[in-house]
C-alpha positions in Angstrom: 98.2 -226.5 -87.4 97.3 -222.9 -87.0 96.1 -221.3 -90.6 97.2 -217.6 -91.5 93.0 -217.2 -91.0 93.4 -218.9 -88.2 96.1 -215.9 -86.6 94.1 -213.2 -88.8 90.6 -214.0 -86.8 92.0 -214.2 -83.2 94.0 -211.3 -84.2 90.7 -209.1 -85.7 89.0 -210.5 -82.7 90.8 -208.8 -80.1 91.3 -205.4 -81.9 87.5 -205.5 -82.5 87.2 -206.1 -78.4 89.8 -203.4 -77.9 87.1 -200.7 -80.3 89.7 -201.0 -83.0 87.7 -199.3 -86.1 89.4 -201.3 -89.0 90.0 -204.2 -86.6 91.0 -207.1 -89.9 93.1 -204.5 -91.6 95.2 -203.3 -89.0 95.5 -207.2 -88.0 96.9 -208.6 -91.6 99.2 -205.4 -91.6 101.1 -206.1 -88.5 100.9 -210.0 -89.6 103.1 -208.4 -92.9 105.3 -206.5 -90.4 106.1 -209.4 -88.5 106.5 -211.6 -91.2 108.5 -208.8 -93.1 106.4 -209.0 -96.3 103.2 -207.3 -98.2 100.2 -206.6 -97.4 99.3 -208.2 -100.5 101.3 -211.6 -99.6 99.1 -212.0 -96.4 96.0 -211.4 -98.6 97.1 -214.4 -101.6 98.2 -216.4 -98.4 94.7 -216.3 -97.1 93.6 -216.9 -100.7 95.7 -219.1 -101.3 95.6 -221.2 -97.5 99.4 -220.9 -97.9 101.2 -220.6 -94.8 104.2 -218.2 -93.5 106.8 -217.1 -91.7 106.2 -214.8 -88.7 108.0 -213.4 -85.8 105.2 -214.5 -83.1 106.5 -212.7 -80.1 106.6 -209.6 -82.3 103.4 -209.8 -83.9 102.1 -210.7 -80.9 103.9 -207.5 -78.9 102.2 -205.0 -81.9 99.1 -206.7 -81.1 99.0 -205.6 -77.6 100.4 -202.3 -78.5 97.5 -201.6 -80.9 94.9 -202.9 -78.6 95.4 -200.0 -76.5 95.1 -197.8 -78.9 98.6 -196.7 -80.0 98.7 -195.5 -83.4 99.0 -198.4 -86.3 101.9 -196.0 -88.1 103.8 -195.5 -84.8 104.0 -199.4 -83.9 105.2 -200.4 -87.3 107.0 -197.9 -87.9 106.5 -195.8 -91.2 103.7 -194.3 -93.1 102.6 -193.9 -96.6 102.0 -190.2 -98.2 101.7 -189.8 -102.0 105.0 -191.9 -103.3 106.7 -191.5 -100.3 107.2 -194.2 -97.2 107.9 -192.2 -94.1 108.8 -192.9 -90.7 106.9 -191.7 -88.1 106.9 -192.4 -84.1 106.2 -190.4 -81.2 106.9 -186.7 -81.1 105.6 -186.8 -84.5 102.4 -185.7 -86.6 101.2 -188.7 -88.5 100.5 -187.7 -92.2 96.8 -188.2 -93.2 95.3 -188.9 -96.9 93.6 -185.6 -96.9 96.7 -183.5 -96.9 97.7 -185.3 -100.3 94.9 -183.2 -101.9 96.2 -179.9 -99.7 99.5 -180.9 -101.7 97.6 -182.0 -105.2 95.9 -178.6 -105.4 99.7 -176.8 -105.3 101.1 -179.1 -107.9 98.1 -178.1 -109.8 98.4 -175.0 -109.7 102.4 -175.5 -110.5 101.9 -177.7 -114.0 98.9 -174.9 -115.4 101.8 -172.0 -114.8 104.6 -174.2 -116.3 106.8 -173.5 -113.4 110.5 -175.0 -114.1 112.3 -174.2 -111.0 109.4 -173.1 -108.2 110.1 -172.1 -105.2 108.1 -173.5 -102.4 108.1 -173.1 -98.8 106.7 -176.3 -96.3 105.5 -174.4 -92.8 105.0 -176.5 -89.9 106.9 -179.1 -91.9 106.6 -182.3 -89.1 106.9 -185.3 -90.8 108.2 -183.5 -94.1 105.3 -185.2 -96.0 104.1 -182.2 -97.6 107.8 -180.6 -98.7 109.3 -184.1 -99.4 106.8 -184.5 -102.1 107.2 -181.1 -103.7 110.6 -181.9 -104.2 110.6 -185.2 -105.3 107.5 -184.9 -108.0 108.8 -181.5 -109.4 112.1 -181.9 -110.8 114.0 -178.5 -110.4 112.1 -177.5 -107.3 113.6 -175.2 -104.3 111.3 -176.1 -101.0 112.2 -174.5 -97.5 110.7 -176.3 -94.7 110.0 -174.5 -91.2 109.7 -176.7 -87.9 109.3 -175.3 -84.4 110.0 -178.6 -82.3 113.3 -180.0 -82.6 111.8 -183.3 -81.6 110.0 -183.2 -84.4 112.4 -181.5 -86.8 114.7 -185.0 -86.1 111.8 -187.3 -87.9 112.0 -184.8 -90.7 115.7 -184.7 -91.1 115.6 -188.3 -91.1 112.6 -188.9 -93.8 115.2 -186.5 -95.8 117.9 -188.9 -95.2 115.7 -191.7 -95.8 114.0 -190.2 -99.1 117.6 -188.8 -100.4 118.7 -192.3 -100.7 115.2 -193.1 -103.3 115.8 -189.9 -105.0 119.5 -188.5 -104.4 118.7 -185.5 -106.6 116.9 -184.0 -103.9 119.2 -183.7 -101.3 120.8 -180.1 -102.6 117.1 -179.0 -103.1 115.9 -179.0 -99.7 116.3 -176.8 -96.5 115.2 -177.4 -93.3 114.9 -174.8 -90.6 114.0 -175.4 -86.9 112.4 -172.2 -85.9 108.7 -170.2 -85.7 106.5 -170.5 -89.0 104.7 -167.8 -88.0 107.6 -165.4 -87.2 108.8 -162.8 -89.8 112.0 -163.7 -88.7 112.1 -167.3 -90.4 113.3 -167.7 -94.0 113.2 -163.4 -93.6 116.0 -163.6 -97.0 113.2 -165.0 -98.8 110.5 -162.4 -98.5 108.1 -161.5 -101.8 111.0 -164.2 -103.4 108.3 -167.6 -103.0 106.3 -169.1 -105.7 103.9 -171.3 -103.2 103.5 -171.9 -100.0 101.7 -175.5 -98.9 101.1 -176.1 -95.3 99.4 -178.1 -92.9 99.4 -176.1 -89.4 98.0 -176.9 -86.5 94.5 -175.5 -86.3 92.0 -178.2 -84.8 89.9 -176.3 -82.2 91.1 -176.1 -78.4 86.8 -176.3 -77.8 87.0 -179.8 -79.8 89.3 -182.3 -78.0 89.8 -185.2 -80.4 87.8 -187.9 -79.7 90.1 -191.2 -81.0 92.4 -191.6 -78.5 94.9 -192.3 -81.3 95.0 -188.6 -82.1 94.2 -187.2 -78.6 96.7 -189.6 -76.5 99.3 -189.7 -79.3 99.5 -186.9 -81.4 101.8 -184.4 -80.5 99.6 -181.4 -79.1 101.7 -178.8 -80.7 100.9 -180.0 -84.1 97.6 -180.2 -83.1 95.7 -177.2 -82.0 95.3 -173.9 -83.5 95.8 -171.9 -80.5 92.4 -170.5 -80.2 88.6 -171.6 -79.0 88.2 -171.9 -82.7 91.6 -172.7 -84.2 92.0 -170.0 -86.2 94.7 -168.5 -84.3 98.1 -169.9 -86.0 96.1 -170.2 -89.5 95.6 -166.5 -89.3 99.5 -165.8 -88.5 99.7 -168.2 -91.1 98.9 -166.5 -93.9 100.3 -163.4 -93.0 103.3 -165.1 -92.9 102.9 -166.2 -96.3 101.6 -163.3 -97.6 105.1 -161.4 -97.1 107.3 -164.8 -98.5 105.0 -165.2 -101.4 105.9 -163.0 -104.9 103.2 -161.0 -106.5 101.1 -163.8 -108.3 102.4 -166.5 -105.5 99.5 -168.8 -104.0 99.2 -169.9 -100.8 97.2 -173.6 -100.1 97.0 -174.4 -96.2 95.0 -177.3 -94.6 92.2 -176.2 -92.0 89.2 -177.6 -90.2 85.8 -178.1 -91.9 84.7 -175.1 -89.9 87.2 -172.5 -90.5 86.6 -172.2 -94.5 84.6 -169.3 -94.6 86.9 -167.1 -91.9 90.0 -167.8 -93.8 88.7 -166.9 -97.0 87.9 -163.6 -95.3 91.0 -163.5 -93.2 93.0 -163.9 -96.4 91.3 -161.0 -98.8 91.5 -158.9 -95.6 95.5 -160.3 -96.0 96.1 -159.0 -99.2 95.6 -161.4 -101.0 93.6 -160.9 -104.6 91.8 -164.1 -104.7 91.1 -166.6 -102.5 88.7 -169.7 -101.7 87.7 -173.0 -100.2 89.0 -176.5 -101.6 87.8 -179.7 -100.5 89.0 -183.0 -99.7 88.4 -186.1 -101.1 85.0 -186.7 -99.1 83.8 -183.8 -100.0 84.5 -181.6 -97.2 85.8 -177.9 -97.1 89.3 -178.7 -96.6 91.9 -176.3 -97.4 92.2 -172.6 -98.2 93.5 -171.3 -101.8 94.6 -167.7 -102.1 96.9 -166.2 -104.4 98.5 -162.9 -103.8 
């Protein structure tokens, strides 16, 4: 009889062959997804020796799909950001763990101002991770949310849909608009009106071409590079853009390359704005700008 080890070591094997990185990991979560269970029930049912339940021509299809290198999110479906489970597939940016500092730093900054009814706006929304959790961890918040694909803006119109029904509070409390972050035409009505802007833009490098073909051969391009040898191009138009939304004592936070810390800084004084700085990620690394205006 074949063990739940048994599946989990041929499994590991031939992601390890395929140059899988977390080859076990990604092999006991699509062994969950086929069996429609935990992550945690696979790990007590290799504890335990226990058997289960598993579609085998599924788990054995996401198998194949991962072995050549399509991203683990985008075969099963969803991804995890914060408190929020969203889905994700192609056409759209997968959220990474160090955006949930980018958005940590704002809430911050949020909770030490006592702000009751902030007004937030999501630029280069994509997946909606970053607006989604505004407005579902601060009660009373406002957040606008700017995509330019329409491909894209359909996964974040359905992670509303899909976080609405978790939190039905929200669903009054959140705008989405398909249109040019960078434009001073988008969200123009709420000009020097804006309390924080949070954004992860596209800004790797167009000189630094990913090299996990997860990223390079899946990710959508557009939400990918910055438009410039360096990728400071759309960062730049960035902040200007949210130098005009933001209100006198607004703060901008916005995700960038480990290399662009210093010019943004710069970029941003030069801006307007009266402070800003470098935050870092949870390794460590320079990781987002902070300005406030």
């Amino acid at each position: 009889m074949t063990t739940v080890s048994d599946v989990i070591q041929n499994a590991t094997a031939q992601l390890r062959e395929a140059g899988i990185e977390t080859p076990e990991h990604d092999a006991k979560l699509l062994l969950a997804e086929a069996a429609d269970i935990e992550l945690r029930d696979i790990d007590k049912a290799l504890l335990m020796g226990e058997p289960i339940d598993f579609d085998t021509a599924r788990f054995q299809t996401m198998l194949e799909r991962r072995a050549k290198r399509e991203p683990l999110q985008y075969i099963v479906g969803h991804a995890p950001f914060r408190y929020l489970d969203l889905a994700v597939g192609p056409g759209v940016f997968i959220p990474r763990p160090e955006t949930e500092t980018v958005v940590q730093a704002g809430l911050d900054w949020m909770t030490q101002r006592g702000l009751m009814h902030p007004r937030v706006v999501d630029l280069c929304a994509g997946s909606g991770a970053i607006g989604l959790a505004v407005v579902t961890e601060v009660p009373g918040s406002q957040v606008w949310a700017v995509e330019l694909s329409p491909r894209t803006a359909e996964w974040t119109q359905k992670n509303l849909v899909r976080t609405a029904k978790q939190y039905p509070s929200i669903a009054s409390n959140y705008q989405l608009e398909v249109g040019d972050a960078t434009s001073l035409a988008t969200l123009a009505q709420l000009d020097g009106t804006v309390d924080m802007v949070i954004t992860n833009p596209p800004y790797i490098p167009e000189t630094d071409i990913p090299e996990q073909p997860e990223v390079r051969d899946w990710d959508p391009e557009l939400a990918l590079y910055g438009g410039s040898a360096d990728g400071t191009l759309i960062p730049e138009r960035i902040i200007e853009r949210a130098f005009r939304l933001l209100k006198p004592g607004g703060a901008l936070v916005m995700e960038h390359d480990i290399s662009q810390g210093d010019r943004l800084v710069a970029y941003a004084r030069a801006t307007g704005f009266a402070n800003a700085s470098t935050g870092k990620d949870w390794t460590g690394r320079d990781r987002y700008l902070f300005a406030e205006k």
